[in-house]
C-alpha positions, 0 to 999 in steps of 0.5 A, a space after each residue: 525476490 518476494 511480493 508483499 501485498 498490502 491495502 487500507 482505506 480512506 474516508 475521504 479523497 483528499 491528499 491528506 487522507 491519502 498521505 495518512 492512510 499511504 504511510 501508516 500503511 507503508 510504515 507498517 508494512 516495512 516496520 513487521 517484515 524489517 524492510 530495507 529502502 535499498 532493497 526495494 525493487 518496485 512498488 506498485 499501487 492501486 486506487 479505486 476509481 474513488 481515489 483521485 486527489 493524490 498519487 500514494 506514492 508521491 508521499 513515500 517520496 517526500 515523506 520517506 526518502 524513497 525517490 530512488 525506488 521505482 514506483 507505479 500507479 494503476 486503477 484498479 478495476 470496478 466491480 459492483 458492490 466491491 470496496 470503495 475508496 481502496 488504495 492497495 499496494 505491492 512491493 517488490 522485495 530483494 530478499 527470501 523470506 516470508 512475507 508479512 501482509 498488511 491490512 488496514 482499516 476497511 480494507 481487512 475484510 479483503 484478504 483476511 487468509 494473508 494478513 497477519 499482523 493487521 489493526 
């Protein structure tokens, strides 16, 4: 089993930024590491306190067929001065392999030492 770490940012909180910035997010995430719907184990999600409009995960439902897969949402904790407006995410992965991070728009000053393959 590996854990694939991904995070992206919107501008605004509304459901439409959310569901564009969650499955340009979760597509690329799936399109470099060539993920499976059946072998995803869990996905669990954080949003900053300033998220508050949509359930990320609600979109993979209706908008990529993953009603079968577990899914989580958390608030991430607030530190002064962290990135605002930051929805992450981690998913749990039936297979051995080295995992590709994504991310995306503000959200890559993060973790620029795992990501790989990020716009």
């Amino acid at each position: 089993m590996i854990a694939l770490r991904g995070a992206t940012t919107v501008t605004v909180d509304t459901p439409e930024a959310i569901e564009e910035a969650t499955l340009e997010l979760m597509d690329q995430l799936m399109a470099v590491n060539t993920l499976q719907k059946d072998k995803m184990i869990s996905i669990l999600f954080s949003v900053t306190a300033d998220v508050k409009s949509a359930y990320p995960g609600k979109f993979l439902r209706t908008q990529r067929g993953m009603g079968d897969v577990p899914l989580l949402h958390f608030q991430e904790m607030h530190v002064e001065g962290s990135l605002q407006r930051c929805i992450r995410v981690m998913i749990h992965y039936q297979e051995e392999k080295n995992p590709i991070h994504v991310y995306l728009r503000e959200a890559k000053i993060l973790r620029p030492d795992l990501s790989r393959d990020s716009r």
